[in-house]
C-alpha positions as CSV (number, residue, x, y, z in Angstrom):
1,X,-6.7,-73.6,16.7
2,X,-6.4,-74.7,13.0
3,X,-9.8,-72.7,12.5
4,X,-9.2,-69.5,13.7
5,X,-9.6,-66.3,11.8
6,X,-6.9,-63.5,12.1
7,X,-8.4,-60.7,12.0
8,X,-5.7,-58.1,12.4
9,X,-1.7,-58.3,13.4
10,X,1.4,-56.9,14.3
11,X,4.3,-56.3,15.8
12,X,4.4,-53.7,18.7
13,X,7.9,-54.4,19.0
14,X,9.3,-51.8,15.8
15,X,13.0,-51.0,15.9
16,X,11.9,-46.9,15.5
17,X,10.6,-45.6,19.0
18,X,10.6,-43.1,21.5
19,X,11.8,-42.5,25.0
20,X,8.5,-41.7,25.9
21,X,7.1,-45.1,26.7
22,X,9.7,-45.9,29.3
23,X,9.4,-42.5,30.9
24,X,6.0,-43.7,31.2
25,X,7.1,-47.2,33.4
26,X,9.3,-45.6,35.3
27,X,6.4,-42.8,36.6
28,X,4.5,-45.9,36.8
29,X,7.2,-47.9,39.2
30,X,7.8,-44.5,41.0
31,X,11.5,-44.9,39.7
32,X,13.6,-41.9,41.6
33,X,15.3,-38.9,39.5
34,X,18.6,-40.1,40.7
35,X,17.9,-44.0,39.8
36,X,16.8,-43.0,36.8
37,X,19.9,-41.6,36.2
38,X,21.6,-44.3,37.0
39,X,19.7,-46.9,34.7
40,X,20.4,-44.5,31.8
41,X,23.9,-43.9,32.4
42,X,24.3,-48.1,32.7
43,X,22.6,-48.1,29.3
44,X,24.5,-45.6,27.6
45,X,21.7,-43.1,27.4
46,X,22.2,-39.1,28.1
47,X,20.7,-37.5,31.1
48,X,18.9,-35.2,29.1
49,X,16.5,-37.7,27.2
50,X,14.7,-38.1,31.2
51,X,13.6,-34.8,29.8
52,X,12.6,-35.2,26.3
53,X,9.9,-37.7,25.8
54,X,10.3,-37.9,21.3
55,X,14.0,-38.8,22.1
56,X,14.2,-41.5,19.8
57,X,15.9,-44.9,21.1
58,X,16.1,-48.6,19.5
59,X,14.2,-51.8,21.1
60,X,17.5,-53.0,22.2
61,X,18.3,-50.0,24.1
62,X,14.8,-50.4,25.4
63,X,14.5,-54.0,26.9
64,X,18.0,-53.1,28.4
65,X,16.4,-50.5,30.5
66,X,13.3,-53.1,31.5
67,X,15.7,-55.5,32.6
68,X,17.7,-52.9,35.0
69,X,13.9,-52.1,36.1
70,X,13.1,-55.8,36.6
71,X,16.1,-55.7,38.7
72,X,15.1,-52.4,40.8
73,X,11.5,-54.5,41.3
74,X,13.6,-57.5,43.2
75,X,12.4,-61.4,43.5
76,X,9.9,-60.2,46.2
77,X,7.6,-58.7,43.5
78,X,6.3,-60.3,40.4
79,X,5.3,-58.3,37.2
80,X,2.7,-60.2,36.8
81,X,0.9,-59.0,40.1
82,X,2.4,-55.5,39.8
83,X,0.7,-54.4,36.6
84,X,-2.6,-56.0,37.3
85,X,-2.3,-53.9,40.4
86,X,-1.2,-50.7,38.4
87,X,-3.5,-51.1,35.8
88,X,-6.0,-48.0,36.5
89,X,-2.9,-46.1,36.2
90,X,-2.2,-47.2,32.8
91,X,-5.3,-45.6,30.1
92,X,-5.2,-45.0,26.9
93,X,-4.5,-41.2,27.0
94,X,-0.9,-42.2,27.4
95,X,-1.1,-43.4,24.1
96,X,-1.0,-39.6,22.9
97,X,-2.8,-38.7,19.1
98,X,-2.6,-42.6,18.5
99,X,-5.4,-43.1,21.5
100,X,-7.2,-40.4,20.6
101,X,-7.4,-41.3,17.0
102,X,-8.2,-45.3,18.7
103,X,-10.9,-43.2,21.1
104,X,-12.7,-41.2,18.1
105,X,-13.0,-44.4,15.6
106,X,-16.4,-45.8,14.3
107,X,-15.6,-49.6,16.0
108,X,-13.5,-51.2,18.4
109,X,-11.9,-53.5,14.4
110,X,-11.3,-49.4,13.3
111,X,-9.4,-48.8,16.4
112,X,-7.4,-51.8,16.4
113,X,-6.3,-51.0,12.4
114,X,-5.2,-47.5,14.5
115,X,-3.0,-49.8,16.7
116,X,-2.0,-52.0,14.6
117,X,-0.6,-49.0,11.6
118,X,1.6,-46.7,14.3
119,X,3.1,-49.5,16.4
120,X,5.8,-47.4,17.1
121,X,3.4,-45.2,19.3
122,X,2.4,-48.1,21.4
123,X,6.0,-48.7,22.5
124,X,5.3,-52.5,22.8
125,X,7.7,-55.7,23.3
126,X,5.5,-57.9,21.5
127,X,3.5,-59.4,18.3
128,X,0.0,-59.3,18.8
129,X,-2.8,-61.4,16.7
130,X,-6.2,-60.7,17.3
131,X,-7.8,-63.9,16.3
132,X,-11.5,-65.0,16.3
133,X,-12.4,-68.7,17.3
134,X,-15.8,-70.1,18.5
135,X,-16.8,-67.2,19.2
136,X,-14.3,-65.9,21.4
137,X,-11.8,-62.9,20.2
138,X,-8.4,-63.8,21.0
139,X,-5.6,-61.6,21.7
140,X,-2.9,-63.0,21.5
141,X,1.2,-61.6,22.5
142,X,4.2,-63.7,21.8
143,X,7.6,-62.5,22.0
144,X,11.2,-63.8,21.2
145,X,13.5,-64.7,24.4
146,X,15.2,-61.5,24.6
147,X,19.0,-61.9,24.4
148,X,20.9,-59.8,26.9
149,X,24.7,-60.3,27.8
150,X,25.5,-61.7,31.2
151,X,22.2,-62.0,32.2
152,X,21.2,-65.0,33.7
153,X,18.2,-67.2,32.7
154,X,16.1,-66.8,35.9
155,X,16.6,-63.1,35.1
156,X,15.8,-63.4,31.6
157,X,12.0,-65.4,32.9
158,X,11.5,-62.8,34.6
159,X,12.5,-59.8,31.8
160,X,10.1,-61.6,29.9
161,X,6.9,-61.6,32.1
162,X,8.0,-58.1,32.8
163,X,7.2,-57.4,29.1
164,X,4.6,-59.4,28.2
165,X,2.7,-58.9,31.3
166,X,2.9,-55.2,30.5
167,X,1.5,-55.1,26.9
168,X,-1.2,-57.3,27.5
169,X,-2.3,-55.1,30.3
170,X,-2.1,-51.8,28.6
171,X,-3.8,-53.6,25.9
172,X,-6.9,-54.5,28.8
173,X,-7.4,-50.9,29.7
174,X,-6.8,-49.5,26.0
175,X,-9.5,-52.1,25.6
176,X,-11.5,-50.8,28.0
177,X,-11.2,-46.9,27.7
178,X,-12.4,-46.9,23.7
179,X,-15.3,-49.1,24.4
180,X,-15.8,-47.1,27.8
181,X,-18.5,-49.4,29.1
182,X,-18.2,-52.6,31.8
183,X,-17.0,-55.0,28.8
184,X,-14.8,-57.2,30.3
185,X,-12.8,-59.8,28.9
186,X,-14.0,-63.7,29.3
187,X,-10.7,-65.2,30.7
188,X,-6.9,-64.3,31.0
189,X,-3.8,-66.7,30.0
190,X,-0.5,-65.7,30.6
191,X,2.0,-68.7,29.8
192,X,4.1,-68.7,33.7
193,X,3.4,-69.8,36.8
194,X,1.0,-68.3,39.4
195,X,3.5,-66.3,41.5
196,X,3.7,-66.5,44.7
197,X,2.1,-62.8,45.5
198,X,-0.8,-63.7,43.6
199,X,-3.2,-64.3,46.0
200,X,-3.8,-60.3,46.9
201,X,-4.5,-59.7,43.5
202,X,-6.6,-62.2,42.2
203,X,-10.3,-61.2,43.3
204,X,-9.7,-57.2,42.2
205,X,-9.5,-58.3,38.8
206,X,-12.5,-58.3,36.3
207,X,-12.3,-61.9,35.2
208,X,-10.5,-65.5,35.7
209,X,-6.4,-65.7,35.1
210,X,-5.1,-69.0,34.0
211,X,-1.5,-69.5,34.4
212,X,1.0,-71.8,32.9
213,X,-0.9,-71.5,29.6
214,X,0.6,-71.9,26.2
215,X,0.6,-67.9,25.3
216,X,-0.4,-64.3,26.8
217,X,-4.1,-64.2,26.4
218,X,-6.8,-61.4,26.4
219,X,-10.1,-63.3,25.5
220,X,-13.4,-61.4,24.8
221,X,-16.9,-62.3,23.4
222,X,-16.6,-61.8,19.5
223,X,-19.3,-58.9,19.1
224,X,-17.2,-56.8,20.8
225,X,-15.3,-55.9,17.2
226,X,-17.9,-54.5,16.1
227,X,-19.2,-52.6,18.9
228,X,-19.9,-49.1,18.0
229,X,-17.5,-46.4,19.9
230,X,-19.3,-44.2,22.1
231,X,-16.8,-41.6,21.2
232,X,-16.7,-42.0,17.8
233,X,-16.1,-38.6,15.8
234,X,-15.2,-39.1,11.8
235,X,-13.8,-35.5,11.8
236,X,-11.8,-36.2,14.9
237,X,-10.6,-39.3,13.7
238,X,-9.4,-38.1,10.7
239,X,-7.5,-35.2,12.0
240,X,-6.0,-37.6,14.3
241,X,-4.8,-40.4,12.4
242,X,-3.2,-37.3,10.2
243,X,-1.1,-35.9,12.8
244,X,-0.4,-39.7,13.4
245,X,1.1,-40.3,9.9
246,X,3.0,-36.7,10.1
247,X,4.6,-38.2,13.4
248,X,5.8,-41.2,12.0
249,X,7.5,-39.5,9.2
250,X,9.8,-38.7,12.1
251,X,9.7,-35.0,11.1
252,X,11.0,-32.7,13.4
253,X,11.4,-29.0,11.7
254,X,11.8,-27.5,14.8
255,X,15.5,-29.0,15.8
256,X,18.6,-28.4,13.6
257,X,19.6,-31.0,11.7
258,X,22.9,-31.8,13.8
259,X,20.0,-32.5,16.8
260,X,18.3,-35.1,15.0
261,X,21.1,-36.7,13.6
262,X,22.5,-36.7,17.5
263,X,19.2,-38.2,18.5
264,X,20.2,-41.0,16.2
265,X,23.5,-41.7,17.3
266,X,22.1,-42.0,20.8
267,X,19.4,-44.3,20.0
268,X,22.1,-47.3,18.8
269,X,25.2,-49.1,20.4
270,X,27.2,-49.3,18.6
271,X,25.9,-46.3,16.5
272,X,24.6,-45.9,12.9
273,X,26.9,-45.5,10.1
274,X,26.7,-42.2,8.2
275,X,24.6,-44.1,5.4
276,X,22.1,-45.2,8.1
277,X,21.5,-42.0,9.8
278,X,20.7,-40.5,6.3
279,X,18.5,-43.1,5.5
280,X,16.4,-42.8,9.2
281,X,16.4,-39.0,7.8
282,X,15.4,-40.1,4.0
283,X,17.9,-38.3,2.8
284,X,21.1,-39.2,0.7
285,X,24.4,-39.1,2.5
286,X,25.9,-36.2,0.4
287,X,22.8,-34.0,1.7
288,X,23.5,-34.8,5.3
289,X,27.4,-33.7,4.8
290,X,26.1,-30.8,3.0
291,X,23.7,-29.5,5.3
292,X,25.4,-30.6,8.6
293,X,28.1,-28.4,6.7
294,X,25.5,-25.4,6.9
295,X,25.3,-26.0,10.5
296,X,29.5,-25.9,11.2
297,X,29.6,-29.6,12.4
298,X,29.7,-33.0,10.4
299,X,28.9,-36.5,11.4
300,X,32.5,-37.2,12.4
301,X,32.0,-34.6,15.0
302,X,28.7,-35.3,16.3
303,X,29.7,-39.4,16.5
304,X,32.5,-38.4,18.6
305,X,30.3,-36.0,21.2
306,X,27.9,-38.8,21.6
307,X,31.0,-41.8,21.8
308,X,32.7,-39.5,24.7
309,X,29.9,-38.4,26.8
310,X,28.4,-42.2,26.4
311,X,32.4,-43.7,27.4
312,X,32.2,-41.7,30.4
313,X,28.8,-42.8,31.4
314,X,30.0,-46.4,31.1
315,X,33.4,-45.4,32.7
316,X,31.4,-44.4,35.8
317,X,30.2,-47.8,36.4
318,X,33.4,-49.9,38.1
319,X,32.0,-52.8,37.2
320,X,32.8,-52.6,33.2
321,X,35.7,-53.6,32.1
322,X,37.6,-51.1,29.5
323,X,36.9,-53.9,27.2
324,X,33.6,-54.4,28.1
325,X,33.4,-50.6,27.3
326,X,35.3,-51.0,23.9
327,X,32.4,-53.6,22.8
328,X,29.6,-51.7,23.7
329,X,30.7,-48.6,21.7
330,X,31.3,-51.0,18.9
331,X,35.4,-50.9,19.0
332,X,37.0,-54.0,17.3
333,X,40.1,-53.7,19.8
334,X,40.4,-51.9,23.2
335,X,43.5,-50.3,21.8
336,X,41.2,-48.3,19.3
337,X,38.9,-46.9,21.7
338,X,41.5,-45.6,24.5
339,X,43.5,-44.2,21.3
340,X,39.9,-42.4,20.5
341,X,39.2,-41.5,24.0
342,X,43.0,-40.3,24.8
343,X,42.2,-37.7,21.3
344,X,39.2,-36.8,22.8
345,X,40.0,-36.1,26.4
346,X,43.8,-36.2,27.0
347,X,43.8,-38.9,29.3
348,X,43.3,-42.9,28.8
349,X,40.0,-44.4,29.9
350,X,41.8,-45.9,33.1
351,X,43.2,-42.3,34.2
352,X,40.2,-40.6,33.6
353,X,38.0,-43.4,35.8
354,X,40.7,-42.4,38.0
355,X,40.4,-38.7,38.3
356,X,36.6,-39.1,38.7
């Protein structure tokens, strides 16, 4: 469509994101305590971020847990049916301050700016381009074949729909909450085969799906941009979008220091380097010694914590190799991380699966 107009863009997919939105699909699958447990264990994520929806974690770490939850769905369920059945479950309130601020704007082009400035609070997988053509507003999501070890390419098909499927169905009810009236969209495209389950979906839903299209599709008539909100509020809007900026300074004076760097270290296998974790916390290396110094610990220390609880998480799976586990924590050799793990524990990786 050579004559398109892009109106907005981005990419939903930032590196810099919470726990949150995956706490959110796994309420939404009706994921159990104990198999959540299990998924973040296998992913080399702590227990206690279940609990603690700003616990930060990268996109990597993210599409690993969708694909172990594309794997707790089965073959007998497609994604594609599943969220189009879920979908009055998924609203824009999830979004936190980001839908409110998206709620209270003048027009449905204000909102999407919203969206499309704090990405990292919509805890997407994809790029989205919100075209205009003929008359028709185009939303459209794309997303790079995700790259996952071992996994085989049926399984990556299916990761994929899993995603996509997703965004562009939180984007039809976002959609729909800030313009809170029956505006529907025109037509559906999602670029996969009609799956087999389809058929007890496809007359609850508010317009036509096309399948084996070229891309992930939301198409609406093109007034709907600038469609006044029925909510709008400038005050509330601007408070909003405030608290929205302060948020994604990734400001957090209520945790020590030694917390948030922790928080960092968790979010990356292998971890940041020193000089990364001060930059994620703009500040220069020497002031994170210094103040971690305050605080009676040092990055050495709190790498190590986070390296031994996450090689016993990973030890707890049979199915990993110790090398397997030496690559994941980002070891050049085996022999380096079962000399690290024998300093930190007293016994080598293979006695201490042993004793467990």
């Amino acid at each position: 469509m050579a004559d398109a107009i892009v109106i907005a863009s981005g990419n939903l997919a930032t590196s810099r994101r919470t726990i949150a939105g995956i706490l959110g699909q796994l309420a939404l699958l009706r994921v159990s305590q104990d198999q959540a447990v299990e998924i973040f264990a296998a992913t080399g994520l702590p227990q206690r971020a279940l609990k603690e929806p700003d616990f930060p974690i990268s996109l990597a770490q993210e599409l690993s847990i969708c694909s172990e939850l594309v794997r707790l769905i089965g073959t007998t369920r497609s994604a594609t049916s599943l969220f189009s059945e879920a979908r009055q479950h998924i609203g824009i309130e999830n979004l936190g301050v980001l839908g409110m601020a998206m709620r209270h704007a003048a027009t449905a082009l204000d909102a999407l700016k919203v969206c499309v400035s704090f990405p990292q609070f919509t805890w997407g997988h994809s790029r989205m381009i919100v075209s205009e053509y003929s008359g028709t507003l185009l939303f459209t999501f794309t997303m790079d074949r995700p790259r996952l070890q071992d996994a085989a390419a049926d399984h990556i098909d299916r990761l994929l729909e899993y995603c996509l499927v997703l965004d562009l169905v939180s984007s039809l009810r976002n959609i729909q909450d800030i313009l809170d009236q029956d505006t529907v969209p025109r037509y559906i495209t999602l670029p996969f085969a009609q799956p087999q389950d389809w058929s007890e979906l496809e007359y609850d839903l508010p317009c036509p799906v096309k399948f084996s299209a070229d891309n992930a599709c939301l198409a609406y008539a093109g007034a709907v941009r600038e469609l006044p909100l029925p909510r709008a509020n400038p005050l509330a809007y601007r408070s909003f979008v405030s608290i929205a900026e302060k948020l994604s300074l990734m400001q957090a004076e209520d945790i020590s220091l030694a917390e948030r760097v922790t928080r960092w270290l968790w979010a990356y296998s292998p971890p940041l380097r020193r000089a990364d974790v001060a930059r994620q916390l703009a500040m220069s290396e020497r002031s994170l010694t210094r103040q971690l110094h305050r605080e009676n610990t040092s990055y050495a220390k709190l790498l190590a914590q986070v390296q031994q609880e996450r090689a016993e998480n990973f030890l707890r799976n049979r199915a990993l190799s110790v090398t397997d586990i030496a690559y994941r924590l980002g070891y050049a050799e085996p022999a380096a991380f079962t000399r690290a793990f024998t300093k930190w524990t007293g016994l080598s990786p293979l006695k201490w699966r042993k004793s467990t």
